[in-house]
C-alpha positions in Angstrom: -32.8 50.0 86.0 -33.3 50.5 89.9 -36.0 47.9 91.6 -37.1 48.5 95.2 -34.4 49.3 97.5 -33.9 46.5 99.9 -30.7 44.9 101.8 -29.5 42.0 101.8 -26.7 40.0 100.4 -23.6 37.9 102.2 -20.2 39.0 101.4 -17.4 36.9 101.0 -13.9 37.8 99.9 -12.1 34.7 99.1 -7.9 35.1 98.6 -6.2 34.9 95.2 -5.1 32.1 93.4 -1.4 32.8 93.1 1.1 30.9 93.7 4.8 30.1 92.9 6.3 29.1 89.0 9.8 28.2 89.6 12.5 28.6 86.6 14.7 26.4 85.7 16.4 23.9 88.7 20.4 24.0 89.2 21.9 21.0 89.6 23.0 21.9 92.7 19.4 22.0 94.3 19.1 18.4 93.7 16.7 17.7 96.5 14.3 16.0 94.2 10.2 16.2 94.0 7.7 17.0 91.6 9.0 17.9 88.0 8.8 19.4 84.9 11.7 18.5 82.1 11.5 20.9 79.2 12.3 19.2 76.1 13.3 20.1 72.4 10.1 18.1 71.1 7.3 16.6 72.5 9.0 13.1 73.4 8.6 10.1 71.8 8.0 7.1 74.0 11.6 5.7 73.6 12.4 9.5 75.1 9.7 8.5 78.0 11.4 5.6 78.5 14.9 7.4 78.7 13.4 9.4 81.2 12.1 6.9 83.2 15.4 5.5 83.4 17.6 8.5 84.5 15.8 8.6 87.5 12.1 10.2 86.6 9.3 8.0 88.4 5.6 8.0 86.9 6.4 9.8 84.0 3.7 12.1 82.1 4.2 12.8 78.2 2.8 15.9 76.6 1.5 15.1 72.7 1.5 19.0 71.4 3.9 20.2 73.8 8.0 19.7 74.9 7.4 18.5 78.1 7.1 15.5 80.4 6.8 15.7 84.2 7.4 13.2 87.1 9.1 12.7 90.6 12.3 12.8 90.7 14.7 11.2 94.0 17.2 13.5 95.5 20.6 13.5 93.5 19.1 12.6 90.0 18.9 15.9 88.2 22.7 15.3 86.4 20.9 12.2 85.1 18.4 13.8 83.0 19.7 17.0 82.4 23.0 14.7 80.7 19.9 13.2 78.1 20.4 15.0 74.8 16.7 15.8 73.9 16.7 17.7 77.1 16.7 21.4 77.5 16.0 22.1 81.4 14.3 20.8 84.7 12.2 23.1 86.7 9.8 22.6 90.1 6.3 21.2 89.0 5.1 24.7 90.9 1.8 25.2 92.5 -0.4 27.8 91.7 -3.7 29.2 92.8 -7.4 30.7 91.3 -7.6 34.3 91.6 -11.0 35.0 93.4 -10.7 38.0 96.1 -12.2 37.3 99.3 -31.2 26.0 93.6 -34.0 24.4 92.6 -34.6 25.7 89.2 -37.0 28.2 88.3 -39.7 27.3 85.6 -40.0 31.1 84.2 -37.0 33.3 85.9 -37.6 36.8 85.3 -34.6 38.3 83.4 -32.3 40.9 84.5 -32.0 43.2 82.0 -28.7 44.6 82.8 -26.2 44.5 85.9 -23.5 47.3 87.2 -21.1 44.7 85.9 -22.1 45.5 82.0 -23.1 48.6 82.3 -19.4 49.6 82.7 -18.4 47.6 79.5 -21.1 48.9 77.6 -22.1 45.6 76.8 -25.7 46.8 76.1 -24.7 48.7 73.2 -23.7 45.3 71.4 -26.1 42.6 70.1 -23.1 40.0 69.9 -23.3 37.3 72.2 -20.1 35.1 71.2 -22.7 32.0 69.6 -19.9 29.6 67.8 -17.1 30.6 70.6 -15.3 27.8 72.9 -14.6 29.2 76.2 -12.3 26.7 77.6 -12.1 27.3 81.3 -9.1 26.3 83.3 -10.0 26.8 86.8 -11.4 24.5 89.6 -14.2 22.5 87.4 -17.7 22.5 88.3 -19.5 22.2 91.8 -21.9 18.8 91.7 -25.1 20.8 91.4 -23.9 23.5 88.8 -27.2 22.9 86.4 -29.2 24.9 89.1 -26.8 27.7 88.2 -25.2 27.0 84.7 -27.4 26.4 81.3 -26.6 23.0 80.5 -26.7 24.3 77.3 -23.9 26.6 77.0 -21.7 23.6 78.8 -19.8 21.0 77.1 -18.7 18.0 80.0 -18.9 15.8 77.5 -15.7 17.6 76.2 -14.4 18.7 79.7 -11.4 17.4 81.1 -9.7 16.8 84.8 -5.9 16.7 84.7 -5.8 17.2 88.8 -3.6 13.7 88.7 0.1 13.2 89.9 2.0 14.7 87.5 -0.9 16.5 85.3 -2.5 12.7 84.5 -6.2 12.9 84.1 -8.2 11.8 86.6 -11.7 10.6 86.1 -15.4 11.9 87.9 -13.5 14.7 89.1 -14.8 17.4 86.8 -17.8 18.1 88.5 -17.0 17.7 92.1 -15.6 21.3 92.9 -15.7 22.2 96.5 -15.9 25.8 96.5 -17.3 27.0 92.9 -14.6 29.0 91.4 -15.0 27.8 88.4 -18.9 27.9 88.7 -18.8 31.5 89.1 -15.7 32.3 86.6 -18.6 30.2 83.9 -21.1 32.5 85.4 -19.9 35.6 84.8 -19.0 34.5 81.0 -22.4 33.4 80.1 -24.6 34.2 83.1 -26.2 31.8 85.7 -29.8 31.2 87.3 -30.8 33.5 90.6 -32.9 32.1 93.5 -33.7 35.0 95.2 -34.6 34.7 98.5 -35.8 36.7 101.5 -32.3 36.1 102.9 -29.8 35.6 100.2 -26.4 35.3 102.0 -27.1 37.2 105.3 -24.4 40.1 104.7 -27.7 42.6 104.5 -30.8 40.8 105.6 -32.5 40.9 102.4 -33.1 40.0 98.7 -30.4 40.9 96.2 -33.0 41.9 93.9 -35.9 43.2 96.4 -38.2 41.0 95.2 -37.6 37.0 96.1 -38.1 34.5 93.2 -36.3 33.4 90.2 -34.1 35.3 88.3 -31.7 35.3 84.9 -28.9 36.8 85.6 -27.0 38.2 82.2 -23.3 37.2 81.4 -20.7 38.8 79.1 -20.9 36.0 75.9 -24.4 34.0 77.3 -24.2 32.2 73.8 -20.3 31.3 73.8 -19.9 27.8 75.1 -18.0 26.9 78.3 -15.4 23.7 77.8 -14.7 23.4 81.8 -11.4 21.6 82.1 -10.0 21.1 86.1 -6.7 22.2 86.6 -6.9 23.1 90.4 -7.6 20.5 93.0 -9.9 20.7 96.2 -10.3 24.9 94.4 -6.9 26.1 95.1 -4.0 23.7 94.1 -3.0 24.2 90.4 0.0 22.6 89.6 1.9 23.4 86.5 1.8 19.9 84.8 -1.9 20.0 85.3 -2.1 23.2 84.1 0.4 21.8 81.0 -1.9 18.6 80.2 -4.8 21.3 79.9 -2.6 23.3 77.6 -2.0 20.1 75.5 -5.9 19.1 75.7 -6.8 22.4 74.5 -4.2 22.0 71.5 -5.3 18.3 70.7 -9.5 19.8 70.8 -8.7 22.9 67.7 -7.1 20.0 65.8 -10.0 17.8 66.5 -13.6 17.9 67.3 -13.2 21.5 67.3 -11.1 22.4 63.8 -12.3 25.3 63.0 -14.2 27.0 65.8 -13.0 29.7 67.6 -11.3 28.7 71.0 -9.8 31.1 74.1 -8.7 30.1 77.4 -9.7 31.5 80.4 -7.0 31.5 83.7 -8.2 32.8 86.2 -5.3 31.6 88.6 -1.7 32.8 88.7 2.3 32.5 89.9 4.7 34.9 91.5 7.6 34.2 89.1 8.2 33.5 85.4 9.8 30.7 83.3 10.9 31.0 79.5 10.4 27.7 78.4 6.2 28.7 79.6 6.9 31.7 78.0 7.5 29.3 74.5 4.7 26.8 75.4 1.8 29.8 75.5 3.2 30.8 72.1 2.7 27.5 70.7 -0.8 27.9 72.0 -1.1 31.1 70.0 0.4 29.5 67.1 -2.7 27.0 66.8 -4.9 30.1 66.6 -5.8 29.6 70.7 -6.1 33.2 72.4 -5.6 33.2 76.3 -6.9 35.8 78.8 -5.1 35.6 82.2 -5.9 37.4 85.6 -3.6 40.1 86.6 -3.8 38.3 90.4 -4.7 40.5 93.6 -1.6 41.1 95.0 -1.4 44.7 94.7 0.6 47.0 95.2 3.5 43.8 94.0 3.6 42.5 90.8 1.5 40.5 88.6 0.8 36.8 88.4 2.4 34.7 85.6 1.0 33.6 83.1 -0.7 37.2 82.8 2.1 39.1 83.1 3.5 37.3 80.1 3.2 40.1 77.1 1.7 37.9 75.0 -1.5 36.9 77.1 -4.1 39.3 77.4 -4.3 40.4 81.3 -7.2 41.9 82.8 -6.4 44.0 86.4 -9.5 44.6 88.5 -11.9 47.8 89.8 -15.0 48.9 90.6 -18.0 50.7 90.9 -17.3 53.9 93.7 -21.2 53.9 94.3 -21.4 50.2 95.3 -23.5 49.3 98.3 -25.5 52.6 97.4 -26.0 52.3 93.8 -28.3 55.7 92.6 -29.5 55.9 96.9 -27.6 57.8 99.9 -28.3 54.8 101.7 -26.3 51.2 101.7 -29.0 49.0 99.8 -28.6 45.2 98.7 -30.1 46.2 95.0 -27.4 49.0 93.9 -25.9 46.2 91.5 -28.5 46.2 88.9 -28.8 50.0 89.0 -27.8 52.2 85.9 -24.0 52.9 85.7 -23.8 56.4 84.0 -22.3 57.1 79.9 -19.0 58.7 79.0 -16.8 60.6 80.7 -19.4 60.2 84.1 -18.6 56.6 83.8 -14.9 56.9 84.1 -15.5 59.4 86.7 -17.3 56.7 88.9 -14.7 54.1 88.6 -12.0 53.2 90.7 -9.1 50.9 90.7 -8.9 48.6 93.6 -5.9 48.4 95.5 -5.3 44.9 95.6 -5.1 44.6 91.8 -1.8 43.0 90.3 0.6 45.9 89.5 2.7 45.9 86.4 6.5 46.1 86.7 7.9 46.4 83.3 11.6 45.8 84.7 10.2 42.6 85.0 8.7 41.8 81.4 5.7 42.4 82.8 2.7 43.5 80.5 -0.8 44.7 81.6 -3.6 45.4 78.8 -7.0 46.3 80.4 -8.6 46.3 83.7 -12.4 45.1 84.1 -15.2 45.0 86.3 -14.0 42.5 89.7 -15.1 43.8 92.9 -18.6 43.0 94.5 -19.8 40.6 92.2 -22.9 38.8 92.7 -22.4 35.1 91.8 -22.7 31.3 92.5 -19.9 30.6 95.0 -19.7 27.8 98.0 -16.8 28.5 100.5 -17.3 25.4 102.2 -19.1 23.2 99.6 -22.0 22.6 101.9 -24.8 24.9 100.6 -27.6 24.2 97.9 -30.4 26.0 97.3 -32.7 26.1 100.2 -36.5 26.7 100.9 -37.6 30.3 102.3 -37.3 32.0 104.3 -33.6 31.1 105.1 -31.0 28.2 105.1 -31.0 25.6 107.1 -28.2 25.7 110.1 -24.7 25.0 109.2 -25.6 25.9 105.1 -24.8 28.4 103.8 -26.5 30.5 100.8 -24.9 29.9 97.2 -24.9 33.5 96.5 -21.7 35.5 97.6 -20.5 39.3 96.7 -17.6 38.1 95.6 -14.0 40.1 94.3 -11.2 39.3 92.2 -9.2 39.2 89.0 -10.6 36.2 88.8 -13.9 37.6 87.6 -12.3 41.0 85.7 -10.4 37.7 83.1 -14.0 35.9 82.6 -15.3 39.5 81.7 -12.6 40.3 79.5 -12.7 36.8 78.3 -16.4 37.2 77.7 -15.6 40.3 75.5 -13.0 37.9 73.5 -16.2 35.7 72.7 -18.2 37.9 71.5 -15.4 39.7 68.8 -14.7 36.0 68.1 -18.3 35.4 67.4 -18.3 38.4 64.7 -14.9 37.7 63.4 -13.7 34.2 64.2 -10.1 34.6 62.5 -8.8 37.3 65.0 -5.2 36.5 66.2 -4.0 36.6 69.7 -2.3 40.1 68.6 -5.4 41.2 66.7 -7.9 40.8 69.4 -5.3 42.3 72.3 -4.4 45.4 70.1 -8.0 46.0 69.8 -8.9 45.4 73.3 -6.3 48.1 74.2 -7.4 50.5 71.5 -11.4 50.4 72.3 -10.2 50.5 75.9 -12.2 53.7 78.1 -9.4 56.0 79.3 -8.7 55.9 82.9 -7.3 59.3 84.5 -5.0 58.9 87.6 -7.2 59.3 90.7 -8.0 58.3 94.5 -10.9 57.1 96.0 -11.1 56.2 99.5 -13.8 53.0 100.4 -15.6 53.3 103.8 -18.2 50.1 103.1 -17.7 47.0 103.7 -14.3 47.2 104.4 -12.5 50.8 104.8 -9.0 51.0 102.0 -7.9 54.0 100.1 -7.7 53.4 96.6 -5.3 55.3 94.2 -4.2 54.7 90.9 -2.1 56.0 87.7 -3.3 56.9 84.4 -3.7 54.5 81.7 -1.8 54.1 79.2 -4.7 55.5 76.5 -4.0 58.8 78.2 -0.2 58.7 77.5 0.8 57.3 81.3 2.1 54.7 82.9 -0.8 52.2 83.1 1.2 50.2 85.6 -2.6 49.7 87.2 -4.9 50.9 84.5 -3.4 49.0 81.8 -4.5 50.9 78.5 -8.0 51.6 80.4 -11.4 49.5 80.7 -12.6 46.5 78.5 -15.5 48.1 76.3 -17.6 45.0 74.5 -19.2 47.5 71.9 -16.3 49.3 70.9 -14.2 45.9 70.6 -16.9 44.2 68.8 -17.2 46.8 66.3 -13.6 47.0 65.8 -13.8 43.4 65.2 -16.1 43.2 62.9 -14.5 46.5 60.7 -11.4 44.1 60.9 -9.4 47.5 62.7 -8.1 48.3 66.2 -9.0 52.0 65.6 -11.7 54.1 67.6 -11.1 54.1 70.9 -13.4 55.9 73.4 -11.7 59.1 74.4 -13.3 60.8 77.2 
């Protein structure tokens, strides 16, 4: 679907959120500081107290999960690790979201397709993940996110903020993001509202869609139903205890308000090393019927971010589109993204893995499924938290425009999170193993190739071949997310009939 050619869009590539999981503490590194205490049971409050009195100040108890966390003074860890219902003591770690650096319209026009969906196929499905809980762990929501967002599809009233000391909840914080990861993670699951203007970000000085006005922009699942819970404060500080409490939350909704209904977890954030006793608490997760997609992180060519590289999560790496910026044109236009991706074996001839994608390394337990769309994407994103959307013909000085090309894992999770939705939505009893055998099975192969990127930014892009093909897949994974395939394996209740091209 190609409208008239015309430039304009700002680009913005905005580092990953990874950061740092530490495993267990020795006793001799006793210098104290944030902490998590992993525990044979979710503690009682005479364990709290115990806790408390070895030496852990403001302590936070977990009700689903073996935890608490806390400060601890230098020269206390012998203290609590000596307490029988302990099992370890590790740094409370920081981690970080894994993006890659309007007044509302009456009648929006609606975009038919984007580049994006083309390359799942999602057109070829009619699912669109109705009676699916996305619960989003990321940054929470920017102040103004209804001029983006359908208020619809968004539950606050069951969204959480757990950016506290020690993974405490903190109230009014949920929807006073700075930045709008999580915005445009909740964007690219169930699409967002377009203000196109005659300048719309100021990369190409021109309309993203070559006509300004109005515009609905189509997600992965536009009927599953964001549960935005804030993990990260001020966008890019996601400690593990807050990240925990969310885990916990997300346990204590699928026994409650939300028995029955289908729930998956998007993370679009990420740590440099691993811990076992996390390991455990995203089984117990699964074990409540809770499926979690994770971002692969963008620190290729090193290794993945934890918790995606954990083999149980389902981990989505990142690529592209070789024609972006030119779309179906020999020129660089700002309207290539909503241009027709070709079928088949074409397809997987036009795609390219980015370099900056999270690598597996399998001596590490490492464990990558599928890769999906994450460079260039068009979304709702405030670097500074200063912009909202302005009058023609451009924004005012010192505001930027709320529209960014964007790159990261952080957007291939939502899309392969998206795809989750909608097989949820046509089978709402898939397992955690179920729904990532399928995804790998339904997966397009991906043949070993290079591609060298002149526009915006000039990189040489090579990659193995997935593992669909009988290679490593240390990049690939098993190949790229494919909605209709999955869905249709999903609702035959198999994981057969992959796309072999």
């Amino acid at each position: 679907m190609r409208n008239a050619s015309v430039s304009g869009l700002s680009l913005v590539v905005v580092v990953s959120l990874l950061s740092l999981m530490a495993p267990a503490v020795a006793a001799a590194n006793d210098a104290g500081g944030p902490m998590i205490v992993d525990l044979k049971a979710p503690a009682t409050p005479e364990q709290l107290a115990a806790l408390e009195a070895a030496g852990l100040n403001g302590v936070h108890g977990y009700k689903h999960l073996p935890l608490a966390a806390g400060n601890l003074p230098q020269g206390r860890i012998s203290s609590v690790l000596s307490l029988n219902f302990v099992v370890g003591i590790r740094e409370d770690s920081v981690r970080t979201p894994t993006a890659q650096t309007v007044t509302p319209a009456t009648s929006p026009l609606a975009i038919a397709n984007t580049w994006n969906l083309d390359f799942i196929d999602k057109e070829k499905t009619a699912a669109t993940g109705e009676g699916v809980y996305v619960a989003l762990l990321d940054a929470g929501l920017l102040p103004m996110w209804r001029d983006f967002l359908d208020e619809k599809q968004v539950r606050v009233d069951l969204g959480r903020s757990f950016t506290g000391h020690n993974g405490n909840p903190v109230p009014d914080q949920l929807e006073n993001d700075r930045n709008g990861h999580g915005t445009a993670t909740a964007a690219t699951i169930i699409g967002y509202k377009l203000h196109d203007k005659s300048v719309t970000g100021g990369f190409l000085p021109d309309s993203a869609t070559g006509t300004p006005g109005d515009y609905l922009v189509p997600g992965v699942a536009p009927k599953a139903t964001i549960v935005p819970i804030k993990v990260c404060d001020n966008g890019v500080y996601c400690w593990d205890s807050s990240i925990y409490s969310a885990w916990d939350y997300v346990i204590e909704l699928k026994e409650g308000v939300l028995q029955g209904k289908p729930i998956v977890i998007n993370m679009s954030l990420g740590g440099s090393s691993h811990s076992d006793a996390e390991e455990a608490l995203i089984q117990r997760l699964v074990d409540h019927g809770i499926l979690i997609v994770a971002s692969a992180g963008n620190d290729g060519p090193y290794p993945m971010g934890w918790p995606g590289a954990y083999p149980i999560v389902i981990s989505a790496g990142a690529g592209g589109w070789q024609k972006q910026w030119n779309g179906d044109q020999t020129y660089l236009n700002n309207q290539w993204w909503m241009d027709d991706v070709p079928e088949g074996g074409t397809a997987a001839n036009e795609w390219f893995m980015v370099w900056w994608s999270g690598y597996e390394y399998p001596n590490r337990g490492q464990e990558l499924d599928v890769v999906a769309p994450g460079r260039f994407m068009l979304l709702p994103y405030i670097p500074d938290g200063k912009a909202y959307p302005p009058a023609d013909p451009g924004p005012p000085a010192n505001v930027p425009n709320p529209y960014y090309f964007i790159s990261g894992t952080s957007f291939s999770a939502p899309t392969t999170t998206g795809v989750v939705a909608l097989m949820l939505s046509v089978n709402p009893g898939l397992t955690q193993a179920q729904a990532e055998k399928i995804l790998r099975s339904t997966a397009m192969p991906i043949p070993t190739g290079c591609w060298f990127a002149t526009f915006p930014y000039t990189h040489d892009n090579c990659w193995d071949t997935s593992k669909s093909l009988g290679g490593p897949g240390h990049q690939t994974g098993w190949g790229l997310v494919q909605a209709d395939g999955a869905v249709q394996a999903a609702m035959d209740g198999t994981a057969e009939g992959g796309k072999n091209h």
